[in-house]
C-alpha positions as CSV (number, residue, x, y, z in Angstrom):
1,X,0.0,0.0,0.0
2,X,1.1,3.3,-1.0
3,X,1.0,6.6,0.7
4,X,-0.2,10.1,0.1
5,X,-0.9,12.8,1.7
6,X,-3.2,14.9,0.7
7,X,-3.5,19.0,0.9
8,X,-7.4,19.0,1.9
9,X,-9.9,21.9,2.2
10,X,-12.5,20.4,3.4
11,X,-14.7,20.7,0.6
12,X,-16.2,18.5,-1.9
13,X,-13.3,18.0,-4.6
14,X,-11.0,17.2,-1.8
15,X,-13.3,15.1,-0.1
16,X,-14.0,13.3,-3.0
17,X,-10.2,12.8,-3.9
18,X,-10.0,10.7,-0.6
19,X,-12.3,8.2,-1.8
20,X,-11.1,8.6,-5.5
21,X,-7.3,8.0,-4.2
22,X,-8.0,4.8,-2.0
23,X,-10.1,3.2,-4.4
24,X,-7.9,4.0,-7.8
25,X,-4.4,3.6,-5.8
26,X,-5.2,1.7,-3.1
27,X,-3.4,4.7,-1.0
28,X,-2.9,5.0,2.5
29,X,-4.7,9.2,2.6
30,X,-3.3,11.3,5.1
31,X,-5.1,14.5,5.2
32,X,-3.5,18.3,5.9
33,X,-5.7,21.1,6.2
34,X,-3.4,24.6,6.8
35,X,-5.0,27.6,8.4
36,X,-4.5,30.8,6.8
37,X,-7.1,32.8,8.0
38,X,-10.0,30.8,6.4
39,X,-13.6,31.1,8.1
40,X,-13.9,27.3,8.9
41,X,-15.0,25.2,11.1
42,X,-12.0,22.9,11.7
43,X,-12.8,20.4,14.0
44,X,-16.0,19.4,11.3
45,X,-13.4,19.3,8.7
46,X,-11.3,16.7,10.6
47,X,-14.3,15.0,11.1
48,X,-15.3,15.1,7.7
49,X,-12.0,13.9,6.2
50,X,-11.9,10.7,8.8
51,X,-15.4,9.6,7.4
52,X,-14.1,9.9,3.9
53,X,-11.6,7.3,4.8
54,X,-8.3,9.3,5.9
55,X,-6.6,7.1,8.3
56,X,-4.7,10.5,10.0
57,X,-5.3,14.1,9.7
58,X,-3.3,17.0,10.5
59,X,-4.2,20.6,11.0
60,X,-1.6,23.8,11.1
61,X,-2.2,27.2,11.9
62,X,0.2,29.0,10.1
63,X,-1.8,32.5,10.2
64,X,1.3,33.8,11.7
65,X,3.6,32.4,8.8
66,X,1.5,33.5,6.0
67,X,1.4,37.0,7.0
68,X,4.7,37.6,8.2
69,X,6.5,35.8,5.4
70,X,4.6,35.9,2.3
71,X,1.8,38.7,3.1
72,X,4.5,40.9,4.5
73,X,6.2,40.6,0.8
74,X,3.7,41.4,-0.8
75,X,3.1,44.6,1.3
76,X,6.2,45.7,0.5
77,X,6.3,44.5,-3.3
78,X,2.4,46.6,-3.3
79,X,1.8,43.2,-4.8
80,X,-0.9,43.8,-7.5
81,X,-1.4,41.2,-10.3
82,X,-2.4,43.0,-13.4
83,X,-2.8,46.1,-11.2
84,X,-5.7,44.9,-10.0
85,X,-5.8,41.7,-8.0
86,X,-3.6,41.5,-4.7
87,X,-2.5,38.2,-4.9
88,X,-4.5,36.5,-1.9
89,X,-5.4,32.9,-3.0
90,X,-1.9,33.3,-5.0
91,X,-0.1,33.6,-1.8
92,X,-1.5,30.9,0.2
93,X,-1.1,28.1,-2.1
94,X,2.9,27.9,-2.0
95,X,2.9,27.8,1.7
96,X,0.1,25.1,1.7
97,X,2.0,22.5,-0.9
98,X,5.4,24.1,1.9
99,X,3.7,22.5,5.1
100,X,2.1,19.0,2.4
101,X,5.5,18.6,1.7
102,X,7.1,18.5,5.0
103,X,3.5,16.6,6.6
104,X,5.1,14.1,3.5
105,X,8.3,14.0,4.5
106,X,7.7,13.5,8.1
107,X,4.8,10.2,7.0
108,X,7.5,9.1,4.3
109,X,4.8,9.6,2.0
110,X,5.5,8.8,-2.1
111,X,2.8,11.3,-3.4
112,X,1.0,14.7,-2.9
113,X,-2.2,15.2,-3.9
114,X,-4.0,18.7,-4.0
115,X,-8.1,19.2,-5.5
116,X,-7.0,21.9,-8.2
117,X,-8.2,21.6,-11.5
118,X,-6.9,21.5,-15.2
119,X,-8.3,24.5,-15.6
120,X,-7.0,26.7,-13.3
121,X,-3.9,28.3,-11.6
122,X,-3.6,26.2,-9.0
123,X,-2.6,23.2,-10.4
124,X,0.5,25.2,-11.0
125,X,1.2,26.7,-8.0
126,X,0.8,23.3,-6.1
127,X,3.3,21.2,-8.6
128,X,5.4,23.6,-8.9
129,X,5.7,24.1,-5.7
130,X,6.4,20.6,-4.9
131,X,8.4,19.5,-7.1
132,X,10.4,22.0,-5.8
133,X,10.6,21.1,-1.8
134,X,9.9,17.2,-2.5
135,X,12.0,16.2,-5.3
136,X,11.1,13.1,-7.0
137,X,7.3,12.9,-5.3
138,X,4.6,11.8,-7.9
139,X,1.8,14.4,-7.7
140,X,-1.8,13.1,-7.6
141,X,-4.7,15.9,-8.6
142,X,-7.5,13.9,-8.9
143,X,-10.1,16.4,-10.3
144,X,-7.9,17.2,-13.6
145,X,-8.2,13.0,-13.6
146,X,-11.3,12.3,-13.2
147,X,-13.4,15.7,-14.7
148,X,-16.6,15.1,-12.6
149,X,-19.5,17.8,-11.9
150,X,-20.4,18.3,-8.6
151,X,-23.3,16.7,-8.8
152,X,-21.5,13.5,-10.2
153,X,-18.6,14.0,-6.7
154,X,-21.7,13.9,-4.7
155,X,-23.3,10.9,-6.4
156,X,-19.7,8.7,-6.2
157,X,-19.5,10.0,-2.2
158,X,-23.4,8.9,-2.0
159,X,-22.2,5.2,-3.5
160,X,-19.4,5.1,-1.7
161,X,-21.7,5.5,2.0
162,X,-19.8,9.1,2.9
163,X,-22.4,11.8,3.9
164,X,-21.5,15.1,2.4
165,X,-23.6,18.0,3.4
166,X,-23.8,20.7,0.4
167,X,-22.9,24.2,0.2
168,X,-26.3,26.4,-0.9
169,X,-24.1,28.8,-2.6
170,X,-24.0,28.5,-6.2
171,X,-20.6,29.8,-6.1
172,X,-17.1,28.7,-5.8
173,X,-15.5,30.2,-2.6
174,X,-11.5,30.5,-1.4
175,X,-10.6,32.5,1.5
176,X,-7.5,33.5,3.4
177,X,-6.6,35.9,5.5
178,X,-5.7,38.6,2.7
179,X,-8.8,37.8,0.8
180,X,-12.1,36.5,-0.4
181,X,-12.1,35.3,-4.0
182,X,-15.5,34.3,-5.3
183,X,-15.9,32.7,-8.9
184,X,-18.7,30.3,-10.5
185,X,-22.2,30.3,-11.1
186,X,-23.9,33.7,-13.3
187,X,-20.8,35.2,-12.3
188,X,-19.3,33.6,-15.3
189,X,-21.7,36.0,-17.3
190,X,-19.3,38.5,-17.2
191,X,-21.7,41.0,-17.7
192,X,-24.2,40.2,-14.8
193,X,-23.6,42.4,-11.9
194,X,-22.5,40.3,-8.7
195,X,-25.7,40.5,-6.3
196,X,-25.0,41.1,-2.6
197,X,-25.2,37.4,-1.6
198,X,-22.5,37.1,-3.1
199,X,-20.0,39.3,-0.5
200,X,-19.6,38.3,3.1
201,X,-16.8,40.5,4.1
202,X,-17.9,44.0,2.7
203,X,-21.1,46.0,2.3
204,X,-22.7,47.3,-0.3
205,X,-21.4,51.5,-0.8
206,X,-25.2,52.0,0.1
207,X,-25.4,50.5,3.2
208,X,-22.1,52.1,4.4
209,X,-22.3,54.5,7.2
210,X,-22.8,58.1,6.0
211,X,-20.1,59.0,8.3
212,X,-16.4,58.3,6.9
213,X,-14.0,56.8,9.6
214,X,-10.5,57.3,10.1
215,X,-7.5,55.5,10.3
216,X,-3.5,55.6,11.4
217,X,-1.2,52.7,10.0
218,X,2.7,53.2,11.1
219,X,4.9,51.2,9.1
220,X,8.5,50.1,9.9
221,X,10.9,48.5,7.2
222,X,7.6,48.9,5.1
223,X,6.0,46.5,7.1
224,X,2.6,47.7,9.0
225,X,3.5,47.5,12.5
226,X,1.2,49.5,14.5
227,X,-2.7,50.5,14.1
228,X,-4.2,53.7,15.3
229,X,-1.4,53.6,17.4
230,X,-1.4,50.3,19.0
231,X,1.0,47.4,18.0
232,X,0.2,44.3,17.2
233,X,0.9,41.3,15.1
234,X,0.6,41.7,11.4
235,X,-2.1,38.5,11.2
236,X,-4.2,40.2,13.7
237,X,-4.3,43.5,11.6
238,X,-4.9,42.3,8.6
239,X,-7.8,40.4,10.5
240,X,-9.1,43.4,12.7
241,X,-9.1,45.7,9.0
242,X,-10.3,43.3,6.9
243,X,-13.6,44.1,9.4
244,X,-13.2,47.6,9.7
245,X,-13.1,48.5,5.8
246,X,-15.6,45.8,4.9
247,X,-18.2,47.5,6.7
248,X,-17.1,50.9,5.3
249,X,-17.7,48.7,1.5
250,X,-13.9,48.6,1.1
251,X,-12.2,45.7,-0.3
252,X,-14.7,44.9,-3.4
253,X,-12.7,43.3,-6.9
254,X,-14.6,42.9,-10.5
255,X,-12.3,42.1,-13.3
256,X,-11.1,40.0,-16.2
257,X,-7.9,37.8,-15.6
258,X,-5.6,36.5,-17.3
259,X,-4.7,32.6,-15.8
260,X,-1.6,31.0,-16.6
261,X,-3.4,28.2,-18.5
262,X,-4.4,30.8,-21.0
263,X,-8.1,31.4,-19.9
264,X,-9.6,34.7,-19.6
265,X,-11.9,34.4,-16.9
266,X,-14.5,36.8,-14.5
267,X,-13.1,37.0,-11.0
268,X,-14.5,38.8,-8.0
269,X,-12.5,39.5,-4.7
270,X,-12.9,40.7,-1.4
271,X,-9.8,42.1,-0.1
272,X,-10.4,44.6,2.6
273,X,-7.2,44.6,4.6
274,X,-5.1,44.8,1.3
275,X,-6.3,47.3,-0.5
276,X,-5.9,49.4,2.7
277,X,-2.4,48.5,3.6
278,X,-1.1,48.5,0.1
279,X,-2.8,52.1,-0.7
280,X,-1.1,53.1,2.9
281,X,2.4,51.6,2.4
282,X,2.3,53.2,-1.3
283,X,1.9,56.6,-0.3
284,X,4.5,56.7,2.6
285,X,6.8,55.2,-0.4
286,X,6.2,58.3,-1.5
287,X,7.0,59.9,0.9
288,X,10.4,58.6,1.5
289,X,11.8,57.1,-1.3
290,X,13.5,59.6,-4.2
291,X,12.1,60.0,-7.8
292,X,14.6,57.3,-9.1
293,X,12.9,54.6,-6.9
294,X,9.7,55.5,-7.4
295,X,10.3,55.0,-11.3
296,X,12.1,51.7,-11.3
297,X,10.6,49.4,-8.4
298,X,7.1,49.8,-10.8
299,X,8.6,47.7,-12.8
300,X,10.6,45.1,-10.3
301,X,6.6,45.0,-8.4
302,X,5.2,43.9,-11.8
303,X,7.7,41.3,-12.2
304,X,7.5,39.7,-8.7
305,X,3.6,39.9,-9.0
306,X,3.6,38.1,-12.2
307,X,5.5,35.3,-10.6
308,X,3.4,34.7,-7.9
309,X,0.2,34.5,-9.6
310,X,2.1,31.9,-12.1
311,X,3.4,29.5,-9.1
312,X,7.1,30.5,-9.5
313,X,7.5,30.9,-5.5
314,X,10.2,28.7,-5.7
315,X,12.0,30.6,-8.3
316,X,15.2,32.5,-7.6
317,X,14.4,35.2,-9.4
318,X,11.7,36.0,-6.5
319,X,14.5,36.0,-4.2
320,X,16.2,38.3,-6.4
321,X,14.2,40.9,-6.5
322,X,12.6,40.7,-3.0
323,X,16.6,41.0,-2.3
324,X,16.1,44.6,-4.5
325,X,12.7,45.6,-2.8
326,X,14.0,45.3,0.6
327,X,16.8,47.8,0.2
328,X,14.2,50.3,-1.1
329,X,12.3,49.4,2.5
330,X,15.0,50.5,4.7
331,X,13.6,54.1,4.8
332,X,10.0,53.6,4.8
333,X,9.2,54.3,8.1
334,X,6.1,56.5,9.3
335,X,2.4,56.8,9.8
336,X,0.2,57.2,7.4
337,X,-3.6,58.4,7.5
338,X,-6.7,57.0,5.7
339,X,-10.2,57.8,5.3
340,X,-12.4,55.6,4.6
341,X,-15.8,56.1,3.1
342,X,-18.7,54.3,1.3
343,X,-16.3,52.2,-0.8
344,X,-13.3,54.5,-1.2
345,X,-9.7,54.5,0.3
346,X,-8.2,57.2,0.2
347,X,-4.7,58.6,2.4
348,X,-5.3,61.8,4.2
349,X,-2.6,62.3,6.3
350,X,1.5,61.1,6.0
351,X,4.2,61.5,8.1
352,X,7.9,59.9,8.9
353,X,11.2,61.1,10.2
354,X,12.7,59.7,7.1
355,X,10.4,62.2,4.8
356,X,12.1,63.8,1.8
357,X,9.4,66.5,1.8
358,X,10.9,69.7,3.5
359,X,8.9,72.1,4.5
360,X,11.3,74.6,4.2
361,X,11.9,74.1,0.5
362,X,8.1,73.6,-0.5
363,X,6.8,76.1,1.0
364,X,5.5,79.4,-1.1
365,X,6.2,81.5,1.8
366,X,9.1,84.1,2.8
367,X,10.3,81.3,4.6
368,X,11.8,79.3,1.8
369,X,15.1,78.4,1.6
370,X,14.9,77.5,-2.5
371,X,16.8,80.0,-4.4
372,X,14.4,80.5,-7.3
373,X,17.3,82.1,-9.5
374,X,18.8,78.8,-9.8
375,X,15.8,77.4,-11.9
376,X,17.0,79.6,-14.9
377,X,20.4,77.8,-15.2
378,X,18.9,74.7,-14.6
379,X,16.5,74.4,-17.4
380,X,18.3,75.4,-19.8
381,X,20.8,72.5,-19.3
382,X,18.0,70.5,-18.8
383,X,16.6,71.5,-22.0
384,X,19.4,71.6,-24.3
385,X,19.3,68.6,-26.5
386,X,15.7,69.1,-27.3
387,X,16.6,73.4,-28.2
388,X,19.6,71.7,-30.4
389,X,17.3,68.7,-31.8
390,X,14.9,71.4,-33.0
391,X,17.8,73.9,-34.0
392,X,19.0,71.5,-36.6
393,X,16.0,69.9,-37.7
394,X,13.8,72.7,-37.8
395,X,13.3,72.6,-41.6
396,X,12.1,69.4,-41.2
397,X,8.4,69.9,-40.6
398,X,8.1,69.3,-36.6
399,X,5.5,71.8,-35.4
């Protein structure tokens, strides 16, 4: 008899796959659910995955590791994939297959098996991910095996004697800590409006309160450190503001994505807590960080984001050029205000002892120390290649 161990959600594709593996591979299943922040009921999980036939099942809380060592990066990356999407189910996954992989190496296991799909990104993260801290293991993902509907998983786990109580939600749900991603059902019409049933972090802009509330974030490193002036542990921020903005209708995501299979395909997020801390960190980059930064890590942010969503955690280019990004965090240290209202973010406030605005230059009053005669010799070096250009070529029919 074989082994595997299996990364399980709880859900019906994974409990199905416990079933599926012991019957098509004769497989020991050992079962590891990870907490990252997901709503759950664990102990019904464990349950759950011991009457589908797992003869041992683990659970890990890695709340703690997930925001302070792939959240945290993402912070300071203002980890956006396609400039809209902050990466949340992208995160979690490579830390999931991290702790299958050593659950496997601990059971001497000789496979992994994950519920993803051939359809979606997943599948790559997990492999990928795997292949990379297990070498050698043979990777099991049932459901891009077997291609059942749901209603077919239920009927096989009906045959099979294992009760399986249904979601009523037509839709497909993941959550983590640093978001809600909701998918499935009409909201693969992409042009039907999500309905409110839909949401369960965030209200609606029109059931907001009419009265905006305010916020203080202090960063250190670029790392959130502190909230409205208390410290606390980055999992338990993310946690306390994922509440805060959802009930101020922050945190909602429509768009079309781009998956790594190729797909487009109409996605809907709830991401409270990182659209708040991302806007926040961005604008004390600001803050701190001179004009050639602020040009150039745009482009290293893209690059890193791109990676995650694709599954290359394991690269080394991401180690690369988180190594860049956390030079450029060395200075970004401060508090920043936000206001949030009916929907919007929006920073109010800034300040840090490493700020690059001085008052005493800015200002337009008799108290500025900028010598404004300087400006004359300055732009006309700075202009002199184009004055030249158009010296020479004037002839040439440029207007």
């Amino acid at each position: 008899m074989g082994k595997t161990v299996l990364a399980y959600s709880g859900g019906l594709d994974t409990t199905t796959c416990i079933a599926w593996i012991k019957e098509k591979y004769g497989n020991e299943v050992i079962t590891v659910t990870v907490d990252v922040g997901q709503q759950e009921n664990f102990k019904e999980i464990e349950e759950r995955a011991y009457k589908a036939g797992a003869s041992k099942h683990y659970f890990l809380d890695a709340k703690d590791e997930f925001a302070d060592e792939y959240i945290s990066e993402a912070i300071k990356a203002n980890g956006f994939y396609e400039k809209k999407y902050p990466l949340s189910t992208s995160l979690a996954r490579p830390l999931i297959a991290k702790k299958a992989a050593e659950i496997a190496k601990k059971e001497n296991a000789d496979s992994v098996a994950h519920g993803s799909t051939g359809k979606g990104n997943d599948q790559v993260r997990f492999d990928v991910t795997l292949k990379a801290l297990y070498p050698g293991v043979k990777i099991i993902a049932p459901v891009r095996e077997w291609n059942m509907s749901r209603d077919e998983e239920l009927k096989y786990l009906l045959n099979k004697g294992i009760p399986y109580k249904t979601s009523r939600s037509e839709f497909s749900i993941d959550e983590n800590l640093w978001g809600r991603s909701i998918e499935s059902g009409r909201l693969e019409d992409p042009f039907f409006e999500p309905p409110e049933e839909a949401f369960a972090w965030t209200v609606s802009p029109e059931k907001a309160p009419d009265k905006p509330e305010y916020l203080e974030i202090g960063f250190k490193k670029g790392v959130p450190e502190t909230l409205n002036g208390e410290k606390m542990k980055l999992s338990e921020m993310i946690a306390l503001l994922n509440k805060i903005a959802g009930k101020n209708a922050v945190g909602r995501i429509d768009h079309i994505e781009d998956r790594v299979v190729g797909i487009k395909s109409r996605e809907v997020y709830e991401t409270p807590a990182a659209l708040v801390l991302i806007e926040a960190h961005q604008e004390l980059e600001k803050l701190t960080l001179p004009k050639t930064i602020l040009r150039f890590k745009p482009y290293i942010e893209e690059q890193w984001s791109f990676m995650i969503y694709d599954g290359l955690w394991a690269d080394p280019l991401r180690n690369a050029l988180e190594a860049f990004i956390e030079e450029t965090q060395k200075s970004v240290e401060g508090e920043v205000r936000l206001k949030l209202f009916k929907g919007n973010v929006s920073v109010v406030g800034r300040k840090s002892d490493r700020s690059l605005y001085k008052h005493e230059l800015s200002t337009y009053s008799s108290a500025s120390t900028f010598d404004q005669k300087q400006a004359v010799g300055f732009i006309n070096l700075f202009a002199l290649q184009t004055l030249v250009y158009r010296e020479v070529n004037q002839d040439d029919g440029h207007p």
